[in-house]
C-alpha positions in Angstrom: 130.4 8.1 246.2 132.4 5.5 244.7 136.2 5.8 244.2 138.0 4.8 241.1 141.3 4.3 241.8 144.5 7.0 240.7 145.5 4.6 237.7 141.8 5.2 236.5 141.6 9.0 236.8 143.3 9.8 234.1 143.9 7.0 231.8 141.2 7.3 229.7 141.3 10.8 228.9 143.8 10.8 226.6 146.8 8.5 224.9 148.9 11.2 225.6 148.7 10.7 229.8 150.6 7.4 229.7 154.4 7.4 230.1 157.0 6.8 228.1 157.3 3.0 227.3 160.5 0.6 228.0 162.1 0.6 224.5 161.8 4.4 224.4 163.5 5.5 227.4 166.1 2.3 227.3 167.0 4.1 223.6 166.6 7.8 225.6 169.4 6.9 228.2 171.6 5.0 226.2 171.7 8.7 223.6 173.5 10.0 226.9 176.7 8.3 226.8 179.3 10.1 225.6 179.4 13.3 223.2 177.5 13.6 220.1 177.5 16.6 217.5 174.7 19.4 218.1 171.7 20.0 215.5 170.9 17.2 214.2 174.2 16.1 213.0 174.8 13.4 215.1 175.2 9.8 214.1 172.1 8.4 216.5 169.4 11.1 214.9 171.4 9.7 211.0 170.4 6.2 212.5 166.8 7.2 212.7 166.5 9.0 209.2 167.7 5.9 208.2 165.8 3.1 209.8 162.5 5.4 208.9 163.3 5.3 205.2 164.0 1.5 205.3 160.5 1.3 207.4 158.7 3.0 204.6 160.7 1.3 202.0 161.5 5.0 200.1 164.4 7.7 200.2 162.4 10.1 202.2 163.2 13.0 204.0 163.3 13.2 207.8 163.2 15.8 210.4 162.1 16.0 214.3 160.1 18.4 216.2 158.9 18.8 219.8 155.0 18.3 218.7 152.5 17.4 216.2 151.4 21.2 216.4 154.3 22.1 215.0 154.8 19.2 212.6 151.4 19.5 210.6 152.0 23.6 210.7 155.4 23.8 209.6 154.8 20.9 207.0 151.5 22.9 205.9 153.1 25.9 205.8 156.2 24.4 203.0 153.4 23.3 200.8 151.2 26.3 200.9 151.8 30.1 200.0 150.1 32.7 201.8 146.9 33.3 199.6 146.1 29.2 199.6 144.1 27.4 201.7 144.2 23.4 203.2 141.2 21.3 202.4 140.5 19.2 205.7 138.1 17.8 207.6 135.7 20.2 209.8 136.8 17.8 212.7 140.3 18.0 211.8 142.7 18.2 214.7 144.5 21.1 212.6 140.8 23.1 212.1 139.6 22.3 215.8 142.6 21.9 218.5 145.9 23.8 217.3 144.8 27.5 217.8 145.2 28.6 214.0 149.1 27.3 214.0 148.7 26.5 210.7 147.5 29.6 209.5 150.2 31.8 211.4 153.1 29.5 210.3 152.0 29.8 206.8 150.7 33.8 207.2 147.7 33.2 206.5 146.5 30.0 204.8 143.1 29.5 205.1 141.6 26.0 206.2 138.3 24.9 204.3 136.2 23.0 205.9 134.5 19.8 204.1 132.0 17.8 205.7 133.2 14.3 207.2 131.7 10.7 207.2 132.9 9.1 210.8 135.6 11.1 210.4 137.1 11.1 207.3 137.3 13.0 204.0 135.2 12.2 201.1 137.0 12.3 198.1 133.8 14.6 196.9 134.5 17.2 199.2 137.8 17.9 197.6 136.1 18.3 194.1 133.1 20.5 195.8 135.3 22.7 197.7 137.9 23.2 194.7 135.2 24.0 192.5 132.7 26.4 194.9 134.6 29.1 193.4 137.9 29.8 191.1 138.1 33.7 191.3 141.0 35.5 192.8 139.1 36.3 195.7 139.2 32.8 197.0 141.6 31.3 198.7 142.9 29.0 196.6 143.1 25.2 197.0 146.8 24.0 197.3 146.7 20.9 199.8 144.1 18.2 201.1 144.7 17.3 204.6 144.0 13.7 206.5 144.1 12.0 209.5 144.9 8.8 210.2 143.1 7.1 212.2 141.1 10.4 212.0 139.5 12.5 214.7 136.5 9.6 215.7 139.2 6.7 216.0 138.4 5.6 211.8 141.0 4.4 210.0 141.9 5.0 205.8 142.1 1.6 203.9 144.9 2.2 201.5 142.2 2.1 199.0 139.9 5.2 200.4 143.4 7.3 200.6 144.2 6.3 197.4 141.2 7.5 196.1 141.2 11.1 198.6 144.6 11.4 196.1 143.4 10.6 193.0 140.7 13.7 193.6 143.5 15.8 195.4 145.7 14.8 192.1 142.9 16.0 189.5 142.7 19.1 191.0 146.5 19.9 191.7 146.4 19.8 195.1 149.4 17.8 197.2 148.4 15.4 199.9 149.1 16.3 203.8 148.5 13.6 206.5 148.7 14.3 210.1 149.5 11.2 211.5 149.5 11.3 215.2 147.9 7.9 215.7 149.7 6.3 212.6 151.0 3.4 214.1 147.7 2.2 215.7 146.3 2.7 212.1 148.9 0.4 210.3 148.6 -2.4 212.9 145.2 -2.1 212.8 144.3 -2.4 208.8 147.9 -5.2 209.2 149.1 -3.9 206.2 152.7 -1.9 205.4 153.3 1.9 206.6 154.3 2.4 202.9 150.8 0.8 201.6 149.2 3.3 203.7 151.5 6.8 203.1 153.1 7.2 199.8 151.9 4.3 198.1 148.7 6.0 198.4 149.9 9.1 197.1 150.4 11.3 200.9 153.3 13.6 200.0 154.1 14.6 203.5 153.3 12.4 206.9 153.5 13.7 210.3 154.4 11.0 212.1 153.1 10.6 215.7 155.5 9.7 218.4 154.4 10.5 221.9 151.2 8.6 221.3 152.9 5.6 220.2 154.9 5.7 223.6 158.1 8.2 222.6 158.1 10.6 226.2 158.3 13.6 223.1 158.8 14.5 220.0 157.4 13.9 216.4 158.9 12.8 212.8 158.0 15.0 209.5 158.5 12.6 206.7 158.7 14.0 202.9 158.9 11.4 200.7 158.7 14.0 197.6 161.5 15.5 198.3 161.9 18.8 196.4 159.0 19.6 198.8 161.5 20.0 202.0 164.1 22.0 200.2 163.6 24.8 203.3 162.1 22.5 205.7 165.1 22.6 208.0 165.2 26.8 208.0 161.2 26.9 209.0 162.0 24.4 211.8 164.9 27.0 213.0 162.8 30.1 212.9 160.0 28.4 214.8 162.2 26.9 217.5 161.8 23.3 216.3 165.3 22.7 216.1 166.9 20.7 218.9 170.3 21.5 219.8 170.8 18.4 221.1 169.0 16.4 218.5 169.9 13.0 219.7 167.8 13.3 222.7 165.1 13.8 220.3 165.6 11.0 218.0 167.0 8.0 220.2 163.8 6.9 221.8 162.7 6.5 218.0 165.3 4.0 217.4 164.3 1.7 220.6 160.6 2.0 219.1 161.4 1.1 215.6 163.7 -2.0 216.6 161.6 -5.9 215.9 159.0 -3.3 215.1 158.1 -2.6 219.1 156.2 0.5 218.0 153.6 -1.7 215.8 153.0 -4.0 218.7 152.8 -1.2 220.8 149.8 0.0 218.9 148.5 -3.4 218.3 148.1 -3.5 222.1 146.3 -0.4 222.4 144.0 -1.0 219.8 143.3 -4.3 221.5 142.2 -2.6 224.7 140.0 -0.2 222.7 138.3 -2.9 221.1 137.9 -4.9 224.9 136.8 -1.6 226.0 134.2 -1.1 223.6 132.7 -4.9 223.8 132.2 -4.5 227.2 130.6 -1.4 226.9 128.4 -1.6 224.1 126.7 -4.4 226.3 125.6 -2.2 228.9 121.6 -1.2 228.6 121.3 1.9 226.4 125.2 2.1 225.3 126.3 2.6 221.8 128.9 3.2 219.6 129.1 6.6 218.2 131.8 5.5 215.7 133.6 2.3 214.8 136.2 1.4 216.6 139.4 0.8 214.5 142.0 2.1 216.5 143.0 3.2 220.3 139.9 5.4 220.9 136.8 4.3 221.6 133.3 6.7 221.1 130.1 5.4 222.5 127.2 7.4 223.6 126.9 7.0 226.8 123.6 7.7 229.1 123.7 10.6 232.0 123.5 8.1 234.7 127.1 6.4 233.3 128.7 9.5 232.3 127.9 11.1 235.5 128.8 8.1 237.9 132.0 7.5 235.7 133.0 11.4 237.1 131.8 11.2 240.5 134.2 8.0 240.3 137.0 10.2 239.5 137.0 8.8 235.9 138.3 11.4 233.3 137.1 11.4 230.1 136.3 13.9 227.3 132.6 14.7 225.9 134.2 14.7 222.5 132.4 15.8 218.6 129.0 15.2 218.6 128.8 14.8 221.9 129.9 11.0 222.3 132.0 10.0 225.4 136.1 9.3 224.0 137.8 7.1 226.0 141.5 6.6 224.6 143.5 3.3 225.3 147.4 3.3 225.0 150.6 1.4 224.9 150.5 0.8 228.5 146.4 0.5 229.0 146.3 -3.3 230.9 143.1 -5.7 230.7 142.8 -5.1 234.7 141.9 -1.3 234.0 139.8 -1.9 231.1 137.9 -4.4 233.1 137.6 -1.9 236.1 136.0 0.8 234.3 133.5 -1.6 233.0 132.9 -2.5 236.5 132.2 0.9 237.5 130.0 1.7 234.1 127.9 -1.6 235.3 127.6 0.0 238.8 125.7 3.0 237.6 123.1 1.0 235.7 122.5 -1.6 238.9 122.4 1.8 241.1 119.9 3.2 239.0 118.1 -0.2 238.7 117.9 -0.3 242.8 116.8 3.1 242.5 113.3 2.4 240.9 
């Protein structure tokens, strides 16, 4: 059985298993010095609000939680009453992977499910699902949510969210994006974070930091801000709010310095697109989705996927059964090059074999 080294056993699983980068942590121990206010009050975590709103060129509202759990379900929950429900898509990370957060932060707000295209929301779906029924046994509609780049590694144009909130708009609905993998979608599509947020009509972005390389914590950015009036007492009840906020916020301000966090991403997505050359020229290997951002979805024949594991590779069997392979801040050309090595191996094996 071939061996893939430690570094390859878990760095393709997720974006989430790589450390915290340089910036982040200098920003992190330099918070430590001295004494600072509790809650939020403190002038590094004022810094941040700060530096976001001149980052997204708008007076918005900021606030920091431990997780992007918690940031899409407490941001859900402020737009939505209990007897509403969240349009999304069915392979929304808010539908599929937070254990109904949204609906028990909210009591009760039902998700509806429209059907996705690589990924993202058709503007159609918001009119079909507004529109299936308007009696008062329905949940009604109240938010459209979006992902960006979305479950399958796709990323929005500012043009196609632009055009998910012109449907959201004609049916009253406000616009929700959960934004883990923002950053790799902004230095991907090389256009402002404003262009693709508010400027395209999202009321509320969850901004994700521990995949951009932050060792925790997300942003909740409101940039209507009548919207966050209570934001700050939801965070309290659900044991969002950091007593010592600045521990929270600092690593934000070494990312957002000369714009490290956009090169961060522009890395990542660089090794997802190496990763994905290389792969797609293996006999039988294709894409499953394109690749846009930091994740890469192929479908992958048994013989790979199988000596890929024996190897010691992790890697998730993701939605619709395509191998994901997530790249990161910190993925190097070295390991991308030494997965395809051992991908090649399996097909040569094989080849020997008949």
């Amino acid at each position: 059985m071939i061996t893939a080294d430690r570094e390859l056993q878990d760095q393709f699983a997720s974006d989430n298993t790589a450390g915290a980068c340089p910036e982040a942590l200098d920003a992190l121990v330099a918070a430590n010095a001295g004494w600072q206010p509790s809650y939020g009050t403190d002038e590094i975590t004022h810094r941040v609000c700060d530096r976001l709103r001149e980052v997204f060129e708008t007076d918005c509202d900021v606030y920091f939680v431990f997780n992007g759990t918690a940031a899409n379900a407490l941001s859900l929950a402020a737009l939505c009453r209990s007897y509403h429900s969240v349009i999304c898509a069915d392979c929304a990370h808010v539908e599929t992977d937070e254990c109904g957060a949204p609906e028990f932060f909210s009591n009760g707000t039902k998700l509806l499910r429209a059907v996705a295209l690589q990924g993202k929301l058709p503007p159609a779906e918001i009119g079909r699902l507004v529109n299936l029924r308007s009696d008062i046994h329905y949940p009604r509609p109240r938010v459209v949510s979006v992902t960006q780049a979305s479950e399958l590694g796709t990323v929005y144009s500012p043009a196609e969210l632009a055009a998910v909130s012109e449907a959201a708009r004609l049916a009253g609905l406000r616009v929700h994006m959960d934004g883990a993998r923002f950053a790799n979608a902004v230095a991907a599509r090389g256009c402002s974070p404003a262009e693709l947020s508010w400027r395209a009509g999202v009321d509320v972005l969850c901004l994700g930091g521990t995949k951009m390389g932050l060792p925790l914590g997300e942003a909740v950015v409101f940039f209507d801000r009548e919207l966050s009036a209570e934001f700050a007492w939801r965070c309290k009840q659900a044991g969002q709010l950091a007593s010592k906020m600045r521990y929270l916020a600092a690593p934000w301000l070494g990312v957002l310095e000369h714009d490290a966090w956009l090169r961060r991403a522009a890395h990542a997505n660089r090794m997802a697109r190496r990763l994905a050359d290389g792969l797609t020229r293996l006999p039988g290997v294709a894409l499953h989705a394109p690749c846009e951002a930091n994740g890469v979805f192929v479908n992958l024949p048994a013989v790979a996927a199988n000596h890929l594991r024996a190897a010691g590779v992790h890697f998730y069997t993701f939605i619709g059964g395509a191998a994901r392979f997530m790249c990161s801040w910190a993925t190097s050309e070295e390991a991308v090059d030494r997965l395809l090595s051992l991908a090649a191996a399996a097909f040569e094996t094989r080849r020997k074999e008949q």
